[in-house]
C-alpha positions as CSV (number, residue, x, y, z in Angstrom):
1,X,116.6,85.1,167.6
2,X,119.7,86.6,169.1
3,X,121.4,89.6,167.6
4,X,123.8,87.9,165.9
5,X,121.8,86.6,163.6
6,X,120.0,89.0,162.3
7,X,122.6,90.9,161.5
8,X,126.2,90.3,159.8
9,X,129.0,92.2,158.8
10,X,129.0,93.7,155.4
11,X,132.1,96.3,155.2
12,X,135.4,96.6,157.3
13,X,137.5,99.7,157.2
14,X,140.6,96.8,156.9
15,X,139.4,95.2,153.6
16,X,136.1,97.1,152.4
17,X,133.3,95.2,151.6
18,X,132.2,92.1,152.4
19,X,130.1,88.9,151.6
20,X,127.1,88.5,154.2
21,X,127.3,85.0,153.9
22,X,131.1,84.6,154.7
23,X,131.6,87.6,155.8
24,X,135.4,87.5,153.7
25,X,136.5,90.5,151.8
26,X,134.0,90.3,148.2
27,X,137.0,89.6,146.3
28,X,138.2,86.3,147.9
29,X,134.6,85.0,148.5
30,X,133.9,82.2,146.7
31,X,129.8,81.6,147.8
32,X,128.7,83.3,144.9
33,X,131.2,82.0,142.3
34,X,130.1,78.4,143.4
35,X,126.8,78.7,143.5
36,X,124.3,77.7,141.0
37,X,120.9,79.2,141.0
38,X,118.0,77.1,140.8
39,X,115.4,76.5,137.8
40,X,113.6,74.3,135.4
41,X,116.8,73.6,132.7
42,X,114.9,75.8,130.0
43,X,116.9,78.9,129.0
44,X,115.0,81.6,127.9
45,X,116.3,84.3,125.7
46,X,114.6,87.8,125.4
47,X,115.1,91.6,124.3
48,X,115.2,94.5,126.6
49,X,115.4,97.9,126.5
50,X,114.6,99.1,130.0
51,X,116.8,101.3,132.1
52,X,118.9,101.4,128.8
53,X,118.7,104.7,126.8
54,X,116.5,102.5,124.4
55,X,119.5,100.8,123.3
56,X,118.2,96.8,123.2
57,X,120.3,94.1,124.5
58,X,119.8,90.5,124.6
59,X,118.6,88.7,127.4
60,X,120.0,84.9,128.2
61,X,118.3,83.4,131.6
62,X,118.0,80.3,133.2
63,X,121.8,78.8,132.1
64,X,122.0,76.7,135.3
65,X,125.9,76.9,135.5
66,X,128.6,78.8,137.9
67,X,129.3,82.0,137.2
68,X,133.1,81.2,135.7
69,X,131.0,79.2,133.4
70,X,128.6,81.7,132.4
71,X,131.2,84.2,132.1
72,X,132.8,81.3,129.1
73,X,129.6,80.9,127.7
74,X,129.1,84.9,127.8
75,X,132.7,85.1,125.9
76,X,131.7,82.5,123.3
77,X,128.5,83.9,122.5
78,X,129.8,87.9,122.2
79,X,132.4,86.4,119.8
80,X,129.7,84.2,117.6
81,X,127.7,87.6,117.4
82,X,130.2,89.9,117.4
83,X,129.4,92.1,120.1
84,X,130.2,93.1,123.2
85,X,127.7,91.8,126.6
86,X,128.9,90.7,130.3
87,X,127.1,88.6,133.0
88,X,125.2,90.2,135.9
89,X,123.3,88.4,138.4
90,X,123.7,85.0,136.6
91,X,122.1,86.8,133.6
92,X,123.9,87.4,130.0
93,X,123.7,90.4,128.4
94,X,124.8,90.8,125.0
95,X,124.4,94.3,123.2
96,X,121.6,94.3,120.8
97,X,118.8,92.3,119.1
98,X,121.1,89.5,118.4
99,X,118.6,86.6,119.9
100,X,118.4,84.7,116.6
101,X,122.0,84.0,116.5
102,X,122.1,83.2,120.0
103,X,119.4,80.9,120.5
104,X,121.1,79.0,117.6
105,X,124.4,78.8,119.4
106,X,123.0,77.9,122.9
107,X,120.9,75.0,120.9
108,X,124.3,73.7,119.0
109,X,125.9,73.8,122.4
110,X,123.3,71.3,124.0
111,X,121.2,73.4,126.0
112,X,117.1,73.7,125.7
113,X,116.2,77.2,124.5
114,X,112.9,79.3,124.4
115,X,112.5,82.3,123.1
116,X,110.2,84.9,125.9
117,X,108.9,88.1,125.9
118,X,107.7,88.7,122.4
């Protein structure tokens, strides 16, 4: 492999940071945005309280959608519960032990839910 290939350009002193697959400023890239990760169509909703001060959240995984649509569905379901949440890494995150009320509004809105983790 030639040396341009194993390695890309990841910040400029012009426009900051930027995508390793694009190489555009992270702002205006739109790989990530687009994409949509891969899995077996099941979502799976857990608890977690790792890295987190002990304070729970709830876990939603496995939505196979964009990330402007998981950032809709992640607006819907903070309102349903009443909490606050955001999406990182194509993973919702809503503040507390709220995975009753979610599973129920992820099943209403079509999609095939399990419940993981214990």
């Amino acid at each position: 492999m030639s040396f341009s290939k194993l390695s890309s350009l990841v910040y400029s002193t012009e426009t900051g940071r930027l995508c390793p697959v694009c190489e555009q400023p992270v702002a205006e890239c739109n790989c990530k945005k687009n994409a949509i990760p891969e899995g077996d169509g099941i979502v799976r909703v857990s608890r977690e309280t790792k890295g987190r001060k002990g304070a729970g959240v709830t876990l939603v995984k496995g939505v196979l959608a964009t990330e402007e649509d998981l950032k809709q569905l992640c607006s819907l379901l903070k309102k349903r519960c009443g909490v606050g949440g955001a999406v990182k890494d194509f993973v919702i995150e809503i503040q507390g032990d709220k995975r009753d009320q979610v599973i129920a509004e992820l099943e209403k809105q079509g999609y095939k839910v399990k419940r993981a983790g214990g």
